[in-house]
Structures are given as C-alpha cells and as structure tokens.
C-alpha positions in Angstrom: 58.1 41.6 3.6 61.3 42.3 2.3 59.4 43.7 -0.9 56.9 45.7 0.9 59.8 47.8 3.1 61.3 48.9 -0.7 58.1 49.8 -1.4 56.7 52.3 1.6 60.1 54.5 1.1 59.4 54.5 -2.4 55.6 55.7 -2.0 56.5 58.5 0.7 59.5 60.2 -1.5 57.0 59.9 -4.1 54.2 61.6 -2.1 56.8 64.2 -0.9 57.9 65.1 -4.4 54.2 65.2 -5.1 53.7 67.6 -2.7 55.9 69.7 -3.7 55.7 69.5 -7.1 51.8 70.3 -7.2 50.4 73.3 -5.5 46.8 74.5 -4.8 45.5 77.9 -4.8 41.7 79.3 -3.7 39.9 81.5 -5.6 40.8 84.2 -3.6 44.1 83.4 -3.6 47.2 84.4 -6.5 51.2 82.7 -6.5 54.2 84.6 -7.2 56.8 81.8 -8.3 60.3 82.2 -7.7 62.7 80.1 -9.7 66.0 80.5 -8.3 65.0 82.9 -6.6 64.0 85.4 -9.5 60.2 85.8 -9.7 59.3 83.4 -12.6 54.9 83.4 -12.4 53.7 86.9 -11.5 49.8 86.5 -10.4 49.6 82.5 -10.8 46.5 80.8 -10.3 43.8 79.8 -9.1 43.7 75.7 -9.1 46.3 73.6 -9.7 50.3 75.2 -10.3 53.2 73.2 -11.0 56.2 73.2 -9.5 59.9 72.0 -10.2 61.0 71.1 -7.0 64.4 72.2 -5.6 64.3 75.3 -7.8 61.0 76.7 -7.9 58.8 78.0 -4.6 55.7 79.4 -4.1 54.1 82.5 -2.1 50.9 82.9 -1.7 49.0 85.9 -1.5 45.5 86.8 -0.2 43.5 88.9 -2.7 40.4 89.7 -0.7 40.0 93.0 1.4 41.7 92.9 4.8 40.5 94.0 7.5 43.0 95.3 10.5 42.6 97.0 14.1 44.8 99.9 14.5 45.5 99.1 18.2 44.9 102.1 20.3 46.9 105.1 20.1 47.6 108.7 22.6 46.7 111.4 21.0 47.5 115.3 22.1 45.7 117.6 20.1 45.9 120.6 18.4 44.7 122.1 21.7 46.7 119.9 24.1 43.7 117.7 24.9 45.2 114.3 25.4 42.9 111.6 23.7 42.9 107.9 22.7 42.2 106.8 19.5 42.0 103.3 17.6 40.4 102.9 14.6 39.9 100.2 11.6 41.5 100.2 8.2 40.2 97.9 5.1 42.2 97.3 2.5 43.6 94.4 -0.4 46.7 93.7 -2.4 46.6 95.0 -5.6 49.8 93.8 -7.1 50.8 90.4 -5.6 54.8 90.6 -6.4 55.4 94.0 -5.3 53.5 92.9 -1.9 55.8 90.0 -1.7 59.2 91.8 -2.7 58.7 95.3 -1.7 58.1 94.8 1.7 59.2 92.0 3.9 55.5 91.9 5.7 53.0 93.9 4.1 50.2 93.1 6.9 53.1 94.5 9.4 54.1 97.4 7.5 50.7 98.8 7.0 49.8 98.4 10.1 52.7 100.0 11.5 51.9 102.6 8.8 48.9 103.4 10.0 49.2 104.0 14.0 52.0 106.6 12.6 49.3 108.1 10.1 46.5 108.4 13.2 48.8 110.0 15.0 50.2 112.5 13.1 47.2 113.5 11.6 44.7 113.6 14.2 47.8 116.0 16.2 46.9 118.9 13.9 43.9 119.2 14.7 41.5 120.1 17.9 38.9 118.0 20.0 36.1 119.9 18.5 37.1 118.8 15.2 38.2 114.8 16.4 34.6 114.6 17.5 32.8 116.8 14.7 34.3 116.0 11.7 35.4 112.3 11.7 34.4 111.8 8.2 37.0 114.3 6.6 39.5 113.2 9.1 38.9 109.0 7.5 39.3 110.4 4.2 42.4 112.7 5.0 44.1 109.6 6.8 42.7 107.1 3.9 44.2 108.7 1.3 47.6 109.0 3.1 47.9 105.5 3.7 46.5 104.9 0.3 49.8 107.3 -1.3 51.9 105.5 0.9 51.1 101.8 0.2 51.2 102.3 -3.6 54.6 101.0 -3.9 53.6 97.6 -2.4 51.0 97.3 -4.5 48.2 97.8 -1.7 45.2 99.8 -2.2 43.6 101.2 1.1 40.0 101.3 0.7 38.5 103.1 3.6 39.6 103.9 7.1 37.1 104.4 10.2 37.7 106.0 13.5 36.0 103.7 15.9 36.2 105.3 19.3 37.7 109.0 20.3 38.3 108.5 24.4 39.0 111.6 26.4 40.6 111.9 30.1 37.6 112.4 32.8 39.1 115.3 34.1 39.1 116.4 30.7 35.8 116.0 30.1 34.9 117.5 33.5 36.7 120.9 31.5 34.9 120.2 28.6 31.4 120.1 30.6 32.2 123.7 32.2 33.6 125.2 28.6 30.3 124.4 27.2 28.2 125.7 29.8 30.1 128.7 30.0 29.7 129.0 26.3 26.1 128.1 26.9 25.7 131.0 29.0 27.5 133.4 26.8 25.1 133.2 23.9 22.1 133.6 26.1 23.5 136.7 27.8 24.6 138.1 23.7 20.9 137.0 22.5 19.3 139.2 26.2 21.7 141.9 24.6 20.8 141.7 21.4 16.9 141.7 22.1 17.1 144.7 24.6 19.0 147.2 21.2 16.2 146.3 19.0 14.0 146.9 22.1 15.9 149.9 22.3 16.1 150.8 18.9 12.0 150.8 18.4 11.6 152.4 21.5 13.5 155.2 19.9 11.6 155.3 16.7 8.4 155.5 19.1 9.5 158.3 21.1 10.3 159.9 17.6 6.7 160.2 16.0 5.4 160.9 19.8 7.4 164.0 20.2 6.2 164.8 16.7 2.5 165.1 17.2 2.2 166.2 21.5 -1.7 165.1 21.1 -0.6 161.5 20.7 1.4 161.5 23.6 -1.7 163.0 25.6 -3.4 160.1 24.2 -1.2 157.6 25.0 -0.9 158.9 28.4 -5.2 158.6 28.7 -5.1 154.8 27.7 -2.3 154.4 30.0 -4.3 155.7 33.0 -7.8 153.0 31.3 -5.5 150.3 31.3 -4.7 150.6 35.2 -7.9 151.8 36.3 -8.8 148.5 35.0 -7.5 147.0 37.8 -9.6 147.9 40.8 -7.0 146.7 43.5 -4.8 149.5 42.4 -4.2 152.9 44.0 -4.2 155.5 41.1 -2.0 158.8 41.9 -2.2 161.0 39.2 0.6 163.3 38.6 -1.9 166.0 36.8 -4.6 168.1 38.2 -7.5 167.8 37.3 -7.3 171.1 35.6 -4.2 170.0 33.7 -6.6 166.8 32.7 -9.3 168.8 31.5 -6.8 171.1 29.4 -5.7 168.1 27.8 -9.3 166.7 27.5 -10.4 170.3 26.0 -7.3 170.5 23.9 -7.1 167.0 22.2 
C-alpha cells in the first residue's frame, strides 16, 4: 500500500507534465509559441507540438473562415430616414501572430470594427440607395474592413447586408412619395402625348390650308362618317347652295 501511494503522485505529475509538454492541433488549426514570452513557432502545426514546460506556451488560432453577426445597428440616412440595419461579415486569419499580438481579441475588434463601418457608411447615403444598391454598398463596406484588418493579419472576404428595417410611419411617407411620384409621370406622359398630338395636328392644318379643295373634302367625309349614324341629328352649317358650290367646284 505504502508503494502504491508513491506511485499515484508519481503517475499524475507525470501526466501533468505530459500534458503540458505535448500539444494537439486540428487541421484547421495553427500555434504561435511563445518562449518566455517572445514568439518562438510562428504558424506551428498541425498534429503533435512540443512543449518545454514552464517556459514555452501555446495559442491557438482558427484558420477557417469565420462567420459573425453584426448585431443590429440605427441608421439615419443621407436623407434623415432613420433605419435599422444588421448585416453578416465572413472572414479568416491570415497571419496567425499578428492576430495574436496585434490585437488583444481579434473576433472582438472586428466586430466592433464593423458596426462602426455599417454605420458610417450606410449614413452617406439615402434610402433609395440602402434598398437599391446593396451590392455596391457590401463591397464599399468589405473592402473597408478589409484595409482596416490588414494589420492583424485578417482578410475580410465578403460582407452582406441581411435586413434594411424602416419606421412604419416612415414607410407610411414612403407609400405617399411614390404614389405621388406615380402620379407625376402619368400626368408628364398625358403632356407629352397631347404636344406630339399637338404638334401633327399642326403639320395637318399645314398641307390643309395649302390645297382649300382638301379641306372641302375632308369636311364631305366628315359629314359620311356621321350620317352613318342614323340616331344622329345632322345640322349643317352650309346651305345647300354653299354645298353644291363646293360639290361643283371640287
């Protein structure tokens, strides 16, 4: 018994040193060793590192493509519309010591990063444009984020707008802009039809007045056309002298 109670301490400081001696990392995964506190490794792994212990640690780092929610954020625009926007970003570490010693928590920081980038960048510009043009408005605030994160050795891959929510009085505003817009293009498209009514109207008073037998002429299919119509009272504002002038003329 006595034997076996020197032996279990023995066996746990050994597993302890063990543990701490030998690390593990994925494939997805790379080390940045610091021996004394001066990175020793840059980029170690994957599988099996080794480790003096009480002088050399290990931090891990996640090499895949992250994926974080930029939590909601108020908007005003260009235009003083007050909106709220969230979005998504996707991005991955590039340079595993600068993430670890440039920035105390690179997940943090780039988040924080980009709520400021949203902001500031959706602010210039208006509603229209929030709802039209998303896509130029991902890449503008991608490759912000991407300029920014360089130093800590992140690369920002691609940034998505998810949701662009407006007030309900706002929108109420919105409705009535539009349909007063609506209403303004049919009344400019009336316009427009009635000057190029206008306009051949004029051309076809022009050859009229040029030849006056035409304009007897179209007078005399004026008077078939209604005659046509035997529910119709016909006042004709010729004699029939003047008629048969016409008639003997033409």
């Amino acid at each position: 018994m006595a034997s076996l109670s020197f032996i279990i301490p023995i066996i746990v400081v050994a597993f302890i040193v063990l543990q701490a001696t030998i690390k593990i990392l994925q494939e997805y995964e790379r080390g940045v060793v610091f021996t004394l506190g001066r990175v020793s490794r840059k980029g170690a792994g994957p599988g099996l590192i080794f480790l003096i212990p009480g002088i050399q640690t290990l931090r891990k780092v996640d090499m895949r493509t992250l994926v974080a929610d930029v939590p909601p954020q108020d908007v005003i625009s260009r235009d003083n519309v007050s909106v709220n926007v969230n979005a998504v970003i996707y991005y991955r570490v590039i340079d595993a010591v600068r993430a670890m010693v440039q920035v105390e928590n690179f997940k943090e920081a780039t988040s924080q990063l980009a709520q400021t980038t949203l902001r500031s960048v959706l602010g210039k510009h208006d509603l229209d444009e929030m709802l039209q043009e998303r896509d130029q408005l991902n890449k503008d605030i991608q490759k912000i984020l991407d300029e920014q994160t360089e130093a800590w050795g992140i690369k920002v891959a691609n940034v998505e707008i998810k949701r662009v929510d407006v007030d309900g009085s706002m929108i109420r505003a919105i409705a009535r802009q539009a349909e007063a817009e609506r209403e303004r293009r049919a009344k400019v498209i009336l316009a427009e039809g009635e000057l190029q009514a206008a306009a051949k109207l004029r051309e076809a008073a022009a050859v009229l007045s040029a030849e006056p037998q035409s304009m007897q002429l179209r007078y005399l299919n004026t008077l078939q056309e209604i005659a046509s119509d035997k529910t119709n009272t016909i006042v004709f504002p010729f004699s029939p002298e003047d008629i048969g002038k016409m008639l003997g003329k033409s």
